[in-house]
N, C-alpha and C positions, 0 to 999 in steps of 0.2 A: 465565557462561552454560555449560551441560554443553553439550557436543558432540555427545553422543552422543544429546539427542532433536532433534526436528526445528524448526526454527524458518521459518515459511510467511511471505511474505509477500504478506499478500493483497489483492485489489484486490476492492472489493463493486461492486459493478454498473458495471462498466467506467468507472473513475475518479470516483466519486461519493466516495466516501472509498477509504484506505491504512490500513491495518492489519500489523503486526509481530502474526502471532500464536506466541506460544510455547507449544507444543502442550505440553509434558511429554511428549512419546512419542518413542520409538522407530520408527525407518521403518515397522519391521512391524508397530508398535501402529499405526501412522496410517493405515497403509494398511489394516488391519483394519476400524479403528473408521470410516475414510470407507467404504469397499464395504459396509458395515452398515449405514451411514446411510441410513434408508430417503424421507427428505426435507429436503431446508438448507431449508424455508420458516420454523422460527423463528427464521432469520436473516435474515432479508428486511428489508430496510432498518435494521435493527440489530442486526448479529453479537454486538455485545456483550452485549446482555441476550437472547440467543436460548440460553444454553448450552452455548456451546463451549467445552470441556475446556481447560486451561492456560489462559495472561494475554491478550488482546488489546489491543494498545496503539495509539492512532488513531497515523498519523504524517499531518503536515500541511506545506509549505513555510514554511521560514524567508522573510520577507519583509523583515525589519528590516533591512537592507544594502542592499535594493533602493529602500524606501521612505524610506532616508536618502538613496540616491543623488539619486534624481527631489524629494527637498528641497530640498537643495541646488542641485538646477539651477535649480528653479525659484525659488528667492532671489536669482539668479544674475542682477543689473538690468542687466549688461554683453548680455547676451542679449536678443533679440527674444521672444514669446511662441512664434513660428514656429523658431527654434531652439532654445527652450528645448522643446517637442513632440518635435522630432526627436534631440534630443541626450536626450530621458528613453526616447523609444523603441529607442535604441539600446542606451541600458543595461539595459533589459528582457529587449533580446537578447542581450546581451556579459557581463552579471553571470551567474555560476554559480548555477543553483539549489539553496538547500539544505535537504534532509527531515531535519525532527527530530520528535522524542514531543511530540504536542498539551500533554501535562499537564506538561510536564516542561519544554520547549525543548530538552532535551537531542541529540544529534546522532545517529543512527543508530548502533546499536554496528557490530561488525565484522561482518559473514557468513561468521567465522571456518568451515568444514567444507562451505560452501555451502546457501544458503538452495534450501528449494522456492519455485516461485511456486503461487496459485491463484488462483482465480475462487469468486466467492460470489455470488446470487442469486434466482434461480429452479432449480428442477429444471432444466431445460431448457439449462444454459446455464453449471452450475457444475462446478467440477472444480480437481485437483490434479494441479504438476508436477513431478517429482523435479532435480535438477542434470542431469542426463544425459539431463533429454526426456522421460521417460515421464509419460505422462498418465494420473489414475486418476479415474473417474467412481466418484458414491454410489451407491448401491443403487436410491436413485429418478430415477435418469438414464436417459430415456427410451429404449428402444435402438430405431435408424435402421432402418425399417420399409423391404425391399426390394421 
Protein backbone atom coordinates (compact mmCIF):
# COMPACT_ATOMS: atom_id res chain seq x y z
CA UNK A 1 0.00 0.00 0.00
CA UNK A 2 1.64 3.64 -0.97
CA UNK A 3 1.76 5.81 1.94
CA UNK A 4 1.71 8.63 0.48
CA UNK A 5 -2.17 8.56 -0.59
CA UNK A 6 -4.84 8.53 1.89
CA UNK A 7 -6.57 5.55 2.97
CA UNK A 8 -10.24 6.68 4.94
CA UNK A 9 -11.86 4.64 6.85
CA UNK A 10 -15.31 5.08 6.50
CA UNK A 11 -18.30 4.58 8.37
CA UNK A 12 -21.83 5.01 5.95
CA UNK A 13 -24.59 6.07 7.98
CA UNK A 14 -23.34 5.58 11.45
CA UNK A 15 -22.68 1.91 11.57
CA UNK A 16 -24.84 0.55 8.85
CA UNK A 17 -21.73 -0.65 7.02
CA UNK A 18 -17.51 -0.20 7.32
CA UNK A 19 -15.71 0.56 4.37
CA UNK A 20 -11.61 0.67 3.95
CA UNK A 21 -11.60 3.06 1.19
CA UNK A 22 -8.30 3.59 -0.76
CA UNK A 23 -8.77 6.79 -2.21
CA UNK A 24 -5.52 6.85 -4.59
CA UNK A 25 -4.87 10.52 -3.50
CA UNK A 26 -2.79 12.44 -1.96
CA UNK A 27 -4.04 14.66 1.16
CA UNK A 28 -4.24 17.69 -0.99
CA UNK A 29 -5.99 15.67 -3.99
CA UNK A 30 -8.58 14.49 -1.27
CA UNK A 31 -9.15 17.42 0.26
CA UNK A 32 -9.51 19.01 -3.15
CA UNK A 33 -11.65 16.50 -4.67
CA UNK A 34 -14.04 16.27 -1.25
CA UNK A 35 -14.44 20.58 -0.98
CA UNK A 36 -15.48 20.11 -4.74
CA UNK A 37 -17.87 17.60 -4.19
CA UNK A 38 -20.84 19.27 -4.58
CA UNK A 39 -23.19 16.37 -3.19
CA UNK A 40 -22.22 12.43 -1.56
CA UNK A 41 -26.03 11.60 -2.59
CA UNK A 42 -24.73 8.97 -5.13
CA UNK A 43 -23.42 7.29 -2.28
CA UNK A 44 -26.30 7.07 -0.24
CA UNK A 45 -26.87 3.69 0.84
CA UNK A 46 -24.18 2.28 -1.55
CA UNK A 47 -20.63 4.13 -1.75
CA UNK A 48 -19.72 1.41 -3.79
CA UNK A 49 -21.44 1.70 -6.89
CA UNK A 50 -22.02 5.69 -6.32
CA UNK A 51 -18.40 6.57 -7.86
CA UNK A 52 -15.81 7.10 -5.55
CA UNK A 53 -12.46 7.32 -6.89
CA UNK A 54 -9.92 4.43 -5.67
CA UNK A 55 -11.05 0.74 -4.23
CA UNK A 56 -13.78 0.63 -1.59
CA UNK A 57 -13.58 -2.56 0.55
CA UNK A 58 -16.77 -3.49 2.76
CA UNK A 59 -14.92 -4.61 6.18
CA UNK A 60 -17.42 -6.67 8.36
CA UNK A 61 -16.76 -8.67 11.89
CA UNK A 62 -15.02 -11.79 12.08
CA UNK A 63 -17.60 -13.84 13.93
CA UNK A 64 -16.18 -17.53 13.34
CA UNK A 65 -14.30 -17.62 16.83
CA UNK A 66 -17.12 -16.24 18.57
CA UNK A 67 -19.78 -18.58 17.03
CA UNK A 68 -17.36 -21.57 17.70
CA UNK A 69 -17.08 -20.34 21.13
CA UNK A 70 -21.05 -20.24 21.93
CA UNK A 71 -21.05 -23.98 20.06
CA UNK A 72 -19.19 -25.38 22.02
CA UNK A 73 -20.81 -24.19 25.06
CA UNK A 74 -23.83 -24.95 24.02
CA UNK A 75 -22.79 -28.80 23.35
CA UNK A 76 -21.51 -28.55 26.66
CA UNK A 77 -24.43 -31.28 28.45
CA UNK A 78 -22.41 -30.80 31.83
CA UNK A 79 -24.08 -27.37 31.80
CA UNK A 80 -27.70 -26.15 32.43
CA UNK A 81 -29.36 -24.37 29.46
CA UNK A 82 -29.32 -21.32 32.13
CA UNK A 83 -25.46 -21.58 32.33
CA UNK A 84 -24.91 -22.49 29.12
CA UNK A 85 -26.88 -18.43 28.35
CA UNK A 86 -24.66 -16.95 30.62
CA UNK A 87 -21.38 -18.54 29.94
CA UNK A 88 -22.18 -17.73 25.86
CA UNK A 89 -22.91 -14.24 27.04
CA UNK A 90 -19.96 -13.81 28.46
CA UNK A 91 -17.84 -14.68 25.70
CA UNK A 92 -19.73 -12.23 23.59
CA UNK A 93 -18.36 -9.85 25.97
CA UNK A 94 -14.66 -11.29 26.65
CA UNK A 95 -13.78 -12.52 23.01
CA UNK A 96 -11.95 -9.77 21.11
CA UNK A 97 -13.78 -8.50 18.05
CA UNK A 98 -12.24 -9.04 14.84
CA UNK A 99 -12.77 -6.60 11.40
CA UNK A 100 -11.82 -8.22 8.32
CA UNK A 101 -12.53 -7.62 4.17
CA UNK A 102 -16.15 -8.94 3.52
CA UNK A 103 -14.74 -10.63 0.27
CA UNK A 104 -11.69 -11.74 1.25
CA UNK A 105 -11.86 -12.59 5.34
CA UNK A 106 -8.79 -11.27 5.14
CA UNK A 107 -7.73 -9.14 8.41
CA UNK A 108 -7.43 -5.39 8.41
CA UNK A 109 -3.94 -4.36 6.93
CA UNK A 110 -1.92 -1.95 9.01
CA UNK A 111 -2.89 2.02 9.11
CA UNK A 112 0.66 2.02 8.57
CA UNK A 113 0.98 6.50 8.08
CA UNK A 114 -2.44 6.81 9.93
CA UNK A 115 -5.61 6.41 8.49
CA UNK A 116 -8.40 9.45 8.17
CA UNK A 117 -11.84 8.61 9.47
CA UNK A 118 -15.24 9.72 7.57
CA UNK A 119 -18.75 9.90 7.63
CA UNK A 120 -20.78 9.16 4.29
CA UNK A 121 -24.47 9.77 3.92
CA UNK A 122 -26.58 12.52 3.45
CA UNK A 123 -25.24 16.09 2.67
CA UNK A 124 -26.10 16.96 5.97
CA UNK A 125 -24.23 14.78 7.97
CA UNK A 126 -21.00 13.67 5.87
CA UNK A 127 -17.53 14.64 6.30
CA UNK A 128 -13.77 13.77 6.49
CA UNK A 129 -11.10 13.54 9.27
CA UNK A 130 -7.46 13.91 8.91
CA UNK A 131 -5.15 11.88 11.90
CA UNK A 132 -4.74 15.17 13.68
CA UNK A 133 -8.66 16.19 13.96
CA UNK A 134 -9.30 18.32 11.14
CA UNK A 135 -12.48 18.00 9.73
CA UNK A 136 -13.29 18.69 5.99
CA UNK A 137 -16.98 19.07 4.82
CA UNK A 138 -17.93 18.63 0.63
CA UNK A 139 -19.12 21.43 -1.13
CA UNK A 140 -22.70 20.41 -0.49
CA UNK A 141 -22.39 20.48 3.26
CA UNK A 142 -25.00 22.71 4.33
CA UNK A 143 -23.31 25.79 6.17
CA UNK A 144 -24.94 26.55 10.05
CA UNK A 145 -27.38 29.27 9.35
CA UNK A 146 -26.71 32.04 12.32
Amino acid sequence: MDVSTVTVLMDEEYGYREWIWRTGMTPDQLVEWWANLPTVMPFFCNPSEGGMPGDLLQIVEDEDEIDAEASRIRSDKSLSVEEQDKAIVLAYKTIPYKMVIKDTGEPLPNAKGGWWRGHVHMDEDSWLETPEGVTHHHAGYPEEEE
